[in-house]
C-alpha positions as CSV (number, residue, x, y, z in Angstrom):
1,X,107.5,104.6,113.1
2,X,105.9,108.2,113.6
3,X,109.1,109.6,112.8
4,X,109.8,107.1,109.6
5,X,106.2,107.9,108.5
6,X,106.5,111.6,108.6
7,X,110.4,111.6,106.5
8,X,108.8,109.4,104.4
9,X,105.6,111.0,103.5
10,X,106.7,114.0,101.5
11,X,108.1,111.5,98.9
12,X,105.5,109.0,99.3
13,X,102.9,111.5,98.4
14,X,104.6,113.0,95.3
15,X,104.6,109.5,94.1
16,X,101.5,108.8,94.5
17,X,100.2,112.7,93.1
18,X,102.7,110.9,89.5
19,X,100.6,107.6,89.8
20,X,97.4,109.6,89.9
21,X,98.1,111.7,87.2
22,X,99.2,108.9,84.9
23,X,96.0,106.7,85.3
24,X,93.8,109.6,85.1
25,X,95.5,110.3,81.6
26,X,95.9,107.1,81.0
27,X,92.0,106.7,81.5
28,X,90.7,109.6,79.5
29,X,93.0,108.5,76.2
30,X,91.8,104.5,76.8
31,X,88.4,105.5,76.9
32,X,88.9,107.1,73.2
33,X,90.6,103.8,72.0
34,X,88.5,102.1,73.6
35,X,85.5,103.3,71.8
36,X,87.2,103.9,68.5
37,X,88.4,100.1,68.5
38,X,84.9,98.9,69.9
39,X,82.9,100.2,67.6
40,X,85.6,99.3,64.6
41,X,84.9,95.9,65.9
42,X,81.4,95.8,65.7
43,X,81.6,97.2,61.8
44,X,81.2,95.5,58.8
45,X,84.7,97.0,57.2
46,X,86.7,94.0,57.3
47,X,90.2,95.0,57.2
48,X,89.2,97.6,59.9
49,X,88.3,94.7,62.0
50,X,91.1,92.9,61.5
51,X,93.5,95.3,62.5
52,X,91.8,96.0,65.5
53,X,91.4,92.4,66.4
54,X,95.7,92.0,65.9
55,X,95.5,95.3,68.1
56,X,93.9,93.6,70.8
57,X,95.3,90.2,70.5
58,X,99.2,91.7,70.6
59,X,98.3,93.9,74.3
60,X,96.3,91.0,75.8
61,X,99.0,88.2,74.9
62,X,101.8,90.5,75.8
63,X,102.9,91.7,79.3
64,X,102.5,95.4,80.1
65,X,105.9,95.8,81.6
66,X,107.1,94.1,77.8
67,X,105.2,96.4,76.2
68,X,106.6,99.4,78.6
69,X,110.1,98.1,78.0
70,X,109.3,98.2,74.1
71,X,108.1,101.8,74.1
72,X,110.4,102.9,76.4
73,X,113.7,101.2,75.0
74,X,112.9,99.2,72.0
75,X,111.3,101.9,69.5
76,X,113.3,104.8,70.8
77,X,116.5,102.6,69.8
78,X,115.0,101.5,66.4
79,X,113.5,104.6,65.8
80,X,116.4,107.0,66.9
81,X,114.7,109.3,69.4
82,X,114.6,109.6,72.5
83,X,110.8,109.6,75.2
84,X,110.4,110.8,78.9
85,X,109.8,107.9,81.4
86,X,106.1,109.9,81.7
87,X,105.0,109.7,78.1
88,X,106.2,106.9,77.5
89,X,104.3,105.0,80.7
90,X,101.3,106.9,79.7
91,X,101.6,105.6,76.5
92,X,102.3,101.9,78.0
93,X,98.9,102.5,80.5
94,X,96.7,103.9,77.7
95,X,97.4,101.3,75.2
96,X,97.3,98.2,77.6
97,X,93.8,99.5,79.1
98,X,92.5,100.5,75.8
99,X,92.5,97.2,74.4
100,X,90.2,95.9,77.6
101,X,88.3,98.8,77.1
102,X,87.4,98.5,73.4
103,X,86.3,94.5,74.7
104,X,84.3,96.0,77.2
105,X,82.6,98.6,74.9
106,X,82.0,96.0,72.4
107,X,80.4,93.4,74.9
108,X,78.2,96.6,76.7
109,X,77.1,97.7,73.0
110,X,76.3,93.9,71.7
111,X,73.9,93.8,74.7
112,X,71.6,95.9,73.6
113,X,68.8,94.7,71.6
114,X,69.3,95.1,68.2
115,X,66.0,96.1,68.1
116,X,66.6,99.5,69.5
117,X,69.1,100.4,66.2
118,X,66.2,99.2,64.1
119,X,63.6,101.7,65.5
120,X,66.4,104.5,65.7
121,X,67.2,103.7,62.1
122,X,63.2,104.0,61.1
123,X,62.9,107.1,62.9
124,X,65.7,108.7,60.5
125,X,68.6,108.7,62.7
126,X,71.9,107.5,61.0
127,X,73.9,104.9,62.2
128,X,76.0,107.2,63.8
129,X,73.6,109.1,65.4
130,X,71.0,106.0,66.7
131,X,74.4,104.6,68.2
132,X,75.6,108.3,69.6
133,X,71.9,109.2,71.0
134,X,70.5,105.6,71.4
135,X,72.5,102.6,72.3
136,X,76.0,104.1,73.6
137,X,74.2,105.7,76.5
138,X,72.1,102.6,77.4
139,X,75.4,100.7,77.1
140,X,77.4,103.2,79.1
141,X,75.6,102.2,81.7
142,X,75.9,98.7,81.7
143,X,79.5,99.1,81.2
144,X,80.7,101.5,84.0
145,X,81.4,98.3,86.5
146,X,83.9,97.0,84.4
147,X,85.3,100.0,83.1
148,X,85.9,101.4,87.0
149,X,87.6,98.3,87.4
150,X,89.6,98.5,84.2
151,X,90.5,102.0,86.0
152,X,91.6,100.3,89.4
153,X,93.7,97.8,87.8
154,X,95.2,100.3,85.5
155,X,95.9,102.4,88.5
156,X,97.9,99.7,90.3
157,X,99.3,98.5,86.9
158,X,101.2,101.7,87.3
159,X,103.7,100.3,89.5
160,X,105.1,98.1,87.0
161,X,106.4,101.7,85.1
162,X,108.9,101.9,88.2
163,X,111.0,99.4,85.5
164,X,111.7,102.2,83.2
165,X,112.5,104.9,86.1
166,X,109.2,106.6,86.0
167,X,109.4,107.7,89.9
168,X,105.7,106.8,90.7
169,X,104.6,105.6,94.2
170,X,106.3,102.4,93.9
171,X,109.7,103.6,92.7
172,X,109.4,106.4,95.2
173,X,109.2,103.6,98.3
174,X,111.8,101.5,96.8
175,X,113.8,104.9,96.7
176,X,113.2,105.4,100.4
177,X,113.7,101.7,101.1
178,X,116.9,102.2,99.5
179,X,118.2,104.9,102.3
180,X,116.2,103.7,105.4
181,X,116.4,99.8,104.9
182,X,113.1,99.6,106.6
183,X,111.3,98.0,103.7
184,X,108.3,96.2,106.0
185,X,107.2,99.6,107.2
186,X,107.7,101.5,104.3
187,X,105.8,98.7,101.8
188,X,103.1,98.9,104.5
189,X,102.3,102.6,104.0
190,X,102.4,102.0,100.3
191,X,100.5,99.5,100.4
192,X,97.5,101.1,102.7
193,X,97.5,104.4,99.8
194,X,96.7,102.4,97.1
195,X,94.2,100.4,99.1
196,X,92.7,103.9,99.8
197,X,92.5,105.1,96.3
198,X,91.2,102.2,95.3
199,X,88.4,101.9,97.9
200,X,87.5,105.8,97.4
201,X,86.9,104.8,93.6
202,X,85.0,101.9,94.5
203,X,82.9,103.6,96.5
204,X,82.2,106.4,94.3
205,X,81.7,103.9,91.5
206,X,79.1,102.1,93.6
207,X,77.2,105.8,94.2
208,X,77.3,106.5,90.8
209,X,75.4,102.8,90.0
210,X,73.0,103.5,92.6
211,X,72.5,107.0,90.9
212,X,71.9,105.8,87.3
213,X,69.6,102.9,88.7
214,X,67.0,105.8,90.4
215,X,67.6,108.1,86.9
């Protein structure tokens, strides 16, 4: 097992540094959509709204590996181009997580008492600028539970990109299954790093709460 572990590792780890990096971009571009979408939901432009409503309805009644298998094969073929497995499963990641995320921003921003726009508003602050200064940071706060776990499950939603060749963590132990035939040991291992990265972000995430409840 010692010796398995240390062949193994090498591989294992530069799958898991290509998981890492796609959540963490991933995250950062489904925060933006998620904001963008949230507040577009939350507006009183109409055909705004609807378009982000068809957004979200298409990613939530769709599974991501479909919509990985559509942006990886489907619109490159239509289209006539061709995308990098990495792109194009950051793309997949961002897209799937963004529609939660705009959900999320729009619950965490409804909760706030509309009473709080209404004095920003008399004090001379814009819409944009009551909700910039005002609500969006009393909502952020409200909101980072579910959006660290929108991150963990986006993080493990990786795996399913191993469908379009993207050598991530999973695709790398399937790789070394693949040679070594020793698939118990080698799920294992996999198994036990994502359950680390995933308790190391819970654990921050629960720091951070108990940070912004004392501030």
């Amino acid at each position: 097992m010692g010796i398995l572990i240390k062949q193994s590792l090498p591989t294992l780890l530069s799958g898991l540094k290509v998981t890492l990096e796609i959540a963490v971009a991933a995250l950062i571009i489904a925060t933006i959509i998620g904001l963008i979408v949230g507040l577009v939901n939350i507006s009183n432009n109409k055909i705004l709204k609807v378009i982000a409503i068809i957004y979200i309805d298409i990613i939530r009644g769709t599974p991501l590996i479909v919509q990985a298998f559509f942006i990886y094969f489907a619109l490159p073929s239509v289209l006539n181009f061709k995308i990098n497995p990495l792109p194009a499963g950051i793309i997949a990641i961002s897209l799937n997580a963004g529609a939660y995320m705009a959900e999320i921003f729009r619950g965490g921003i409804m909760s706030i008492d509309k009473g709080q726009t209404e004095a920003a508003r008399s004090l001379g602050l814009s819409y944009a600028q009551a909700m910039r200064k005002v609500i969006l940071p009393q909502a952020v706060r409200r909101m980072i539970p579910a959006l660290i776990n929108q991150f963990i499950i986006s993080l493990k939603d990786t795996s399913i990109l191993s469908v379009i060749g993207l050598q991530e963590l999973t695709q790398s132990g399937e790789i070394i299954i693949a040679s070594t035939f020793r698939s118990f040991q080698i799920w294992t291992i996999v198994g036990l790093m994502y359950l680390v990265i995933v308790m190391i972000i819970s654990n921050l995430s629960r720091r951070l709460e108990r940070r912004l409840k004392v501030c």
